[in-house]
C-alpha positions as CSV (number, residue, x, y, z in Angstrom):
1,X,24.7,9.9,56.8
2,X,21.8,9.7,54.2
3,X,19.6,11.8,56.4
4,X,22.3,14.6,56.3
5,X,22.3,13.9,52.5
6,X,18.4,14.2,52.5
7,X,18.4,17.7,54.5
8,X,21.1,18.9,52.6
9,X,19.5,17.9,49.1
10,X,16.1,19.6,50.0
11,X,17.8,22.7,51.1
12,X,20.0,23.5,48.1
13,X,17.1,22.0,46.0
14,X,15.0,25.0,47.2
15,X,18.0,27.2,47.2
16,X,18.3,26.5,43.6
17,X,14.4,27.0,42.8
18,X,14.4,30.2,44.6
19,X,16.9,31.4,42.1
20,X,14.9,30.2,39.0
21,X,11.9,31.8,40.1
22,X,14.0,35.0,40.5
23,X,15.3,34.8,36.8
24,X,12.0,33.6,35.5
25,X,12.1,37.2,33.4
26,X,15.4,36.0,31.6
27,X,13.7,32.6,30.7
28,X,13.9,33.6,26.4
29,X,17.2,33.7,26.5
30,X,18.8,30.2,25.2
31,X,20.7,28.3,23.1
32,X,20.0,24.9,21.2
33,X,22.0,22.0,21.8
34,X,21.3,19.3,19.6
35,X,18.0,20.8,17.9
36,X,15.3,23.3,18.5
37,X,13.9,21.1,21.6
38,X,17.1,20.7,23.4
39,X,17.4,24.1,25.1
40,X,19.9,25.5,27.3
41,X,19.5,28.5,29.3
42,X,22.0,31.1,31.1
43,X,19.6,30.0,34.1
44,X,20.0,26.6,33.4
45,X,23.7,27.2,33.9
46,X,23.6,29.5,36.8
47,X,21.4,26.9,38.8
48,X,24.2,24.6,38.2
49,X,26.7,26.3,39.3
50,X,25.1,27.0,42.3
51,X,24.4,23.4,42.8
52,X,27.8,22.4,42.2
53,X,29.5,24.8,44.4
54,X,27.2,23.7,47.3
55,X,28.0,20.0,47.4
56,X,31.3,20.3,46.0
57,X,31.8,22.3,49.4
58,X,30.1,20.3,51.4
59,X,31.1,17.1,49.9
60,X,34.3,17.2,48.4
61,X,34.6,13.4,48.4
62,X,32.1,12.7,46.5
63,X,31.4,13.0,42.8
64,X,29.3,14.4,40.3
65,X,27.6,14.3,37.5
66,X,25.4,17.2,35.9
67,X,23.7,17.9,32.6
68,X,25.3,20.9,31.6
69,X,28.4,20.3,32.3
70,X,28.5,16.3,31.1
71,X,25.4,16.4,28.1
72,X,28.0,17.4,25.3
73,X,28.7,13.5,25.5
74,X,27.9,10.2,26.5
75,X,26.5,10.6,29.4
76,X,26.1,6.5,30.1
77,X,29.6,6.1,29.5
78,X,30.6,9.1,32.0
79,X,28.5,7.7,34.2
80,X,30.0,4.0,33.6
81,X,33.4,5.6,34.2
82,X,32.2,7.5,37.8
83,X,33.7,5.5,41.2
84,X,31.9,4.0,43.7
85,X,31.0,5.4,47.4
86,X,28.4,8.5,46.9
87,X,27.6,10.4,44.0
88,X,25.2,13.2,43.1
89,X,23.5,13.5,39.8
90,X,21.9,16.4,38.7
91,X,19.6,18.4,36.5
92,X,19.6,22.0,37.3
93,X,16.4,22.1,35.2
94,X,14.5,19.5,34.1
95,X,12.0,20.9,31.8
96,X,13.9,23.4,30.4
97,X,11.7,23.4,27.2
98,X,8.7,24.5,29.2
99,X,10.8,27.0,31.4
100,X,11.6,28.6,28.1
101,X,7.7,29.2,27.1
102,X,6.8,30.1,30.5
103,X,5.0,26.5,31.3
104,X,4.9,26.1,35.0
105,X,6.0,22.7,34.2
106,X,10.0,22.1,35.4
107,X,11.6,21.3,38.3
108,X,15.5,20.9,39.9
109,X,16.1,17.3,39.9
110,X,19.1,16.2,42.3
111,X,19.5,12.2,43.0
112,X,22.1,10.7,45.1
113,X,24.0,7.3,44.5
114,X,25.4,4.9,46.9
115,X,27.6,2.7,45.0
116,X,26.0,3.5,41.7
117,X,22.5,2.6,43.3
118,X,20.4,5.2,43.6
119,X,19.0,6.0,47.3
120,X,18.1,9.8,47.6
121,X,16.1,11.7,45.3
122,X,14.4,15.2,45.2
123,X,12.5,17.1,43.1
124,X,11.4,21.0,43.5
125,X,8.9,22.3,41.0
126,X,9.6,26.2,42.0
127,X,6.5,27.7,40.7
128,X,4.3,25.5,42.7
129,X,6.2,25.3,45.2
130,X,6.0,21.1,45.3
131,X,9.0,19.3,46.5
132,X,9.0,15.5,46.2
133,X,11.5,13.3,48.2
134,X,12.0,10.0,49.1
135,X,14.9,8.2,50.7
136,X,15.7,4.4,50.3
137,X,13.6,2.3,52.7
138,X,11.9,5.3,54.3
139,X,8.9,6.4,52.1
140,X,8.3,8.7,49.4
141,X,7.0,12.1,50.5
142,X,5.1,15.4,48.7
143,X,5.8,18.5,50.6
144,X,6.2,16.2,54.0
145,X,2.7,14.3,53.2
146,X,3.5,10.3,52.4
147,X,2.3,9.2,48.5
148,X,1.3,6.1,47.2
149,X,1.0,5.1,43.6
150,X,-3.0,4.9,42.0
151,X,-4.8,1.6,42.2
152,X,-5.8,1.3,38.7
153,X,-5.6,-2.1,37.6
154,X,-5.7,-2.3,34.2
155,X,-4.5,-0.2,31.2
156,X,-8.0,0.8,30.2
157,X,-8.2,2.8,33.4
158,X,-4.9,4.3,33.0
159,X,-3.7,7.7,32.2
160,X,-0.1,7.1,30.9
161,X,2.6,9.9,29.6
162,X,5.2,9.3,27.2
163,X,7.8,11.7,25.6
164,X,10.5,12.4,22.7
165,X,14.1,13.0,23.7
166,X,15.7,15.0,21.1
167,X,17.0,12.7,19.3
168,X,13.6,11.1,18.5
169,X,12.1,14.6,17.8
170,X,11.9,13.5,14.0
171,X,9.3,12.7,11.4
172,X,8.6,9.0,11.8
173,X,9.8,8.8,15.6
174,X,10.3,5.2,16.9
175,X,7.7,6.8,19.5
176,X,5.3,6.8,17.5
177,X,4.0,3.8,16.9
178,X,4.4,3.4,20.6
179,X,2.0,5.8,21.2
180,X,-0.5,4.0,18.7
181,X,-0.1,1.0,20.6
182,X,-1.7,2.6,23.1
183,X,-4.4,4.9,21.5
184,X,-7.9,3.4,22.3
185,X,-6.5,1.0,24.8
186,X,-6.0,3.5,28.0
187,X,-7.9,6.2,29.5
188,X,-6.0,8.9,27.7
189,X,-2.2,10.1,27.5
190,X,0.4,12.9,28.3
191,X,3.2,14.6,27.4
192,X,4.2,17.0,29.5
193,X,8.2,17.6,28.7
194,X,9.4,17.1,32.4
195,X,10.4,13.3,33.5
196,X,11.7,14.1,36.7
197,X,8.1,15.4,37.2
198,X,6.1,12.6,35.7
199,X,7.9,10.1,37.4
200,X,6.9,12.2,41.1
201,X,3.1,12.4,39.2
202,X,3.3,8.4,39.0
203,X,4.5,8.2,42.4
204,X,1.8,10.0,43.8
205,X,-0.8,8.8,42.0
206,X,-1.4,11.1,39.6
207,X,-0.6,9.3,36.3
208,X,-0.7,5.5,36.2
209,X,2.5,5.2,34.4
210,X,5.2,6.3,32.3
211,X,7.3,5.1,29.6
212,X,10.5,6.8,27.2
213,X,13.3,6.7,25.0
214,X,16.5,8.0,25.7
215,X,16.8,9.5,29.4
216,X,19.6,10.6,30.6
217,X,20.8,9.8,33.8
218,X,20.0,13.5,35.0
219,X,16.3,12.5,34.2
220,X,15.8,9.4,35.5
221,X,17.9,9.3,39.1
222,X,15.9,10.9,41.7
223,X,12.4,10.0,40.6
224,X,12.9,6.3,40.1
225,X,13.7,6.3,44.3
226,X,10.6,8.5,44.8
227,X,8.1,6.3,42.8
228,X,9.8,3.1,44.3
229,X,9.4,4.5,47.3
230,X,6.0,5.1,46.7
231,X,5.1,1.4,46.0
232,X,5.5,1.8,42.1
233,X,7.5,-0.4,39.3
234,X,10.5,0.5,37.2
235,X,12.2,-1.4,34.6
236,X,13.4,-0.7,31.1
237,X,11.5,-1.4,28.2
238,X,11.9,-4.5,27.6
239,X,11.2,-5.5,31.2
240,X,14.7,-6.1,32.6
241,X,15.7,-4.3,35.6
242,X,15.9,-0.7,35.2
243,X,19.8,0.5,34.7
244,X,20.4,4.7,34.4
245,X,23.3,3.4,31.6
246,X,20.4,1.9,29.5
247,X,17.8,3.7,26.7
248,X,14.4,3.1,27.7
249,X,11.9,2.8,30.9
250,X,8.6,2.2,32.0
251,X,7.3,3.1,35.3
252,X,4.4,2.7,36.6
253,X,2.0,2.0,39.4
254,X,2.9,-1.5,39.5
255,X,-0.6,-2.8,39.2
256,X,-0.4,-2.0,35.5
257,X,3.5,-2.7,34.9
258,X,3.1,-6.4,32.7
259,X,-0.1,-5.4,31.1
260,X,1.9,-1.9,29.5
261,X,4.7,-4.1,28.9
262,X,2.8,-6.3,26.9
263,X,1.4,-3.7,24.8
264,X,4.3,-1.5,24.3
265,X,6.3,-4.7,22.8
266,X,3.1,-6.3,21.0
267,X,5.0,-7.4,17.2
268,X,8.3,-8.1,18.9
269,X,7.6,-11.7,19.8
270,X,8.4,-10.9,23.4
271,X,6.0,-10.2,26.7
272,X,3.3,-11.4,25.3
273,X,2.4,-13.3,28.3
274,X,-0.3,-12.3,31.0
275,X,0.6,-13.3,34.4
276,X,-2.0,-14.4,37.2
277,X,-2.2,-15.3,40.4
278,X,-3.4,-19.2,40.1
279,X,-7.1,-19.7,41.5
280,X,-8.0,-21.8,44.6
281,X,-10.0,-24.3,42.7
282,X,-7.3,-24.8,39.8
283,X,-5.1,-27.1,40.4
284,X,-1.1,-26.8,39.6
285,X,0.7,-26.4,36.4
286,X,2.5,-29.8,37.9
287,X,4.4,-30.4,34.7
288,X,6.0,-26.5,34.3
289,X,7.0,-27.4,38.2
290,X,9.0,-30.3,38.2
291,X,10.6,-29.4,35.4
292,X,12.3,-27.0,37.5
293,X,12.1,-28.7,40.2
294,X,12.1,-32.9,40.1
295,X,11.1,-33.2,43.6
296,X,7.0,-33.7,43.8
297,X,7.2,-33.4,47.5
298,X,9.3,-29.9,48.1
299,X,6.7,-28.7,45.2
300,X,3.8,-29.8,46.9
301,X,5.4,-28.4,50.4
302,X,6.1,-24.9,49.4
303,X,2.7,-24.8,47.2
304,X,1.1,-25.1,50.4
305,X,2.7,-22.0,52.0
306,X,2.6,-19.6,49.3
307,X,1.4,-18.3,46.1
308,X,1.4,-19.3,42.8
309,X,1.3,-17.4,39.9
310,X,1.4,-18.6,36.2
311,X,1.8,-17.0,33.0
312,X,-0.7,-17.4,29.9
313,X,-0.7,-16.8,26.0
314,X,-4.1,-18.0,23.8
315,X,-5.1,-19.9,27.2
316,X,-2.3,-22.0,27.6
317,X,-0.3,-22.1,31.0
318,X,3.2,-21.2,29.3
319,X,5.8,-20.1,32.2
320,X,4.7,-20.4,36.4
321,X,6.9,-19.2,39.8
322,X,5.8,-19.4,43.1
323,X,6.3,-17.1,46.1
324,X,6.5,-18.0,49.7
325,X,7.3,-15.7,52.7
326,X,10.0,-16.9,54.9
327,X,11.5,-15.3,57.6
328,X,9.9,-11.5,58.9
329,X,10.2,-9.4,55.8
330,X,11.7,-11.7,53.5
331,X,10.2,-13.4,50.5
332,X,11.6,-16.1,48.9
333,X,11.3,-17.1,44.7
334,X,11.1,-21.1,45.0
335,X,10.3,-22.2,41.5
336,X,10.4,-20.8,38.1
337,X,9.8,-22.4,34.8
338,X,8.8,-21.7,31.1
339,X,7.7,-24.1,28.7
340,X,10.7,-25.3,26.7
341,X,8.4,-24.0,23.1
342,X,8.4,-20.4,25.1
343,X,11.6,-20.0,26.0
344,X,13.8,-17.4,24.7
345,X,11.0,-15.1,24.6
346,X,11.9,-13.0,27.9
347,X,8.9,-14.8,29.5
348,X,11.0,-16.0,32.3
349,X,12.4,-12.3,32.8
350,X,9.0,-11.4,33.1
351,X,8.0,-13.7,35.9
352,X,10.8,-12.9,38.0
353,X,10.5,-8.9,37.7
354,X,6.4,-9.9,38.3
355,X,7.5,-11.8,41.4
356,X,9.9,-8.7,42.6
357,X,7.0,-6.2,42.2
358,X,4.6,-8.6,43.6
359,X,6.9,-9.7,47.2
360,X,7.0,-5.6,47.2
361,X,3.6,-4.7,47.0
362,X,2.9,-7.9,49.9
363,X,5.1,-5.7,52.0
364,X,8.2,-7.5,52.5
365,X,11.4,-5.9,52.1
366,X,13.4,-8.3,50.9
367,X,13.1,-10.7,48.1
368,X,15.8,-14.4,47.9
369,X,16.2,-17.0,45.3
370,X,18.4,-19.6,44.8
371,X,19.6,-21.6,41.6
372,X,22.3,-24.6,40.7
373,X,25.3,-23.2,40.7
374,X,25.8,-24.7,36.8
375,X,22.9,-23.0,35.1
376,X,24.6,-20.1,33.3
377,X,21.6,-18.7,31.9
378,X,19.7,-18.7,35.3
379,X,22.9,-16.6,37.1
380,X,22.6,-13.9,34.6
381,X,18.9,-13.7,34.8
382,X,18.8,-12.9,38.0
383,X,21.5,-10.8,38.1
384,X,19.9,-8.5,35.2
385,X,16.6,-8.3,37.2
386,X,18.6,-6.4,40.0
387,X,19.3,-9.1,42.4
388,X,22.7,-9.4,43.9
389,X,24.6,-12.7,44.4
390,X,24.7,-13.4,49.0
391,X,26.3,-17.0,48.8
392,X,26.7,-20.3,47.9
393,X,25.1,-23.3,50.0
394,X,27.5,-26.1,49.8
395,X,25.7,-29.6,48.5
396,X,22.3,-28.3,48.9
397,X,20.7,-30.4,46.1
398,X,23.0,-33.3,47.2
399,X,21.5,-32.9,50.7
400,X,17.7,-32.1,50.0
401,X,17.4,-34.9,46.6
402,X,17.8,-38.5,46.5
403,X,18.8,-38.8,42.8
404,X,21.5,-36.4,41.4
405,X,20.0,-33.8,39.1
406,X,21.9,-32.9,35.8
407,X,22.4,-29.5,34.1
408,X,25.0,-28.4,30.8
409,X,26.5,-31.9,31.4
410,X,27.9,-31.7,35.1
411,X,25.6,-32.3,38.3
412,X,24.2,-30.1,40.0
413,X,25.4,-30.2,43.8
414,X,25.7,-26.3,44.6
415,X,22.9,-23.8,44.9
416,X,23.4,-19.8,44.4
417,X,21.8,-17.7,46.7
418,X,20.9,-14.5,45.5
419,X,18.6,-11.4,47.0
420,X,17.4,-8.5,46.6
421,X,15.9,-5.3,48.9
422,X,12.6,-4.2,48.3
């Protein structure tokens, strides 16, 4: 099914382009929505109706949603309020700013949604002629050549873009001092008015990474499954798992994802953490361990199959997890723990989106965890970095420790599993 979906986006993708191209002549001829940057052109609205009647054709089951027919209002809430099975979300032109001033810089953005996931996504810049796709677990592709995202590790090496939505368009813009975060500290930055097509330029490698205010669901749905697909990182500001209901992003290469984090959120008492992988001659942040886990003979077990990796602020070891692979493809997240003076501070968020970047850039496909079923705060955290709850194993800590371990007052006896795909 989602290879029919894939032909059939490419083809009315193009379809679409060719007819911008055509009508490039009539590109002065708009409207404002909110403000003198949020443009709307008669093309803009013939591309979508073009788009629309093709799928709605095609696919009369399934539903959409498009920015000119759903921007006049919240478009979070429409798409809250859209059903499950397959949807199709669309921007008949992304960019229409540039279209309007003749910048070759905009491009038909269609993403498809299983179940309010995203899993299909093109882009067609018509004046170059590039079309980026990528479907879920299959790649991301530029004009049928495979992409990968750059291998610049640090922020210093990076070149990052950034942009206003029009609601930020305003003297003393939130973005901003954002932007000043940042001056100095990377190679240099963008703005180029197109997020569909900066996301694509992260996923092939060429920007580092990306970050905004105020995307609509249009803007964001079919590049976020092309730069994942690509081997890059997504999550909202703040670090959480990305959601197309939610303000901001940040996508980037993955290399660079904490380290831009960090920055972007220096002042707000959270991310201020640098992760690492731990060094062969240091030993174990023991303590941070067993106070997740009070058996010193699992820790020392799984510490000897897999990875650690600790988090740092002034030189102190402040939060730690550690990965181990498990069966093919899979990865599991055995231990994680912040110091109880840290907590709070969305360090432990951190390590767990770090560990889901990290099990994805080690090449598995698949990432597990498990938790007592009584800590209420674990169960959501997990759940807001994107994994999804698989099953509950019966007495697990009843079975696997000799002394009954205590949480919120009850004991502990059943652990959560939870997972998520790569």
């Amino acid at each position: 099914m989602e290879e029919e979906l894939l032909a059939f986006a490419k083809r009315i993708a193009k379809e679409a382009g060719e007819l911008i191209r055509e009508r490039l002549p009539e590109r002065g001829m708009f409207v404002q929505k909110t403000n003198g940057s949020d443009l709307v052109t008669e093309v803009d609205k013939a591309s979508e109706q073009l788009l629309l009647s093709r799928i709605g054709s095609s696919f009369p089951g399934h539903w959409i949603l498009s920015e000119e027919t759903d921007g006049g209002g919240d478009s979070y809430e429409a798409l809250r309020l859209k059903g499950d099975g397959y949807g199709w979300i669309i921007d008949p032109i992304d960019g229409t700013t540039n279209f309007v001033h003749g910048m070759p810089h905009f491009a038909v953005s269609i993403g498809i949604v299983k179940d309010k996931e995203p899993v299909i996504g093109v882009v067609y810049n018509p004046v170059t002629d590039e079309m980026y796709w990528a479907s879920k677990g299959k790649g991301a592709y530029l004009n049928g050549y495979a992409i990968r995202t750059s291998d610049e590790c640090t922020v210093a090496e990076a070149l990052l873009a950034t942009g206003f939505y029009a609601g930020d368009w305003h003297s003393g813009s939130p973005v901003l001092p954002q932007v000043g975060k940042l001056v100095g500290r990377c190679r240099n930055m963008r703005m180029t008015g197109a997020a569909s097509l900066d996301l694509c330029w992260v996923a092939a490698g060429k920007l580092t990474g990306y970050f905004h205010r105020g995307l609509q669901p249009w803007d964001a749905a079919a590049g976020i499954v092309i730069l994942r697909e690509a081997g890059g990182a997504v999550t909202d500001g703040s670090g959480d798992a990305y959601d197309m209901t939610g303000f901001t992003i940040t996508a980037t290469n993955g290399l660079i994802h904490q380290e831009l984090l960090s920055f972007l959120n220096e002042g707000n008492g959270r991310l201020q953490a640098d992760i690492r992988e731990l060094r062969p001659d240091e030993q174990p942040p023991m303590e941070l361990l067993l106070s997740a886990d009070p058996s010193s003979v699992l820790v020392e077990e799984y510490l000897g199959r897999g990875r650690c990796f600790v988090a740092e602020k002034d030189n102190r070891k402040v939060g730690v997890y550690v990965l181990i692979p498990t069966r093919p493809g899979t990865a599991e997240l055995v231990n994680v723990a912040v110091h109880e003076n840290e907590q709070g501070k969305g360090i432990g968020k951190q390590l767990v989106n770090h560990a889901v970047q990290t099990a994805g850039r080690s090449g598995f496909s698949t990432i597990e965890v498990g938790t007592g079923s009584t800590g209420v705060e674990q169960l959501a955290l997990y759940q807001k970095c994107g994994f999804r709850m698989t099953g509950i194993d019966r007495d697990f800590f009843v079975r696997h420790y000799s002394e009954s371990i205590y949480e919120n007052g009850m004991q502990i006896r059943d652990m959560v599993r939870f997972s998520q795909d790569l």
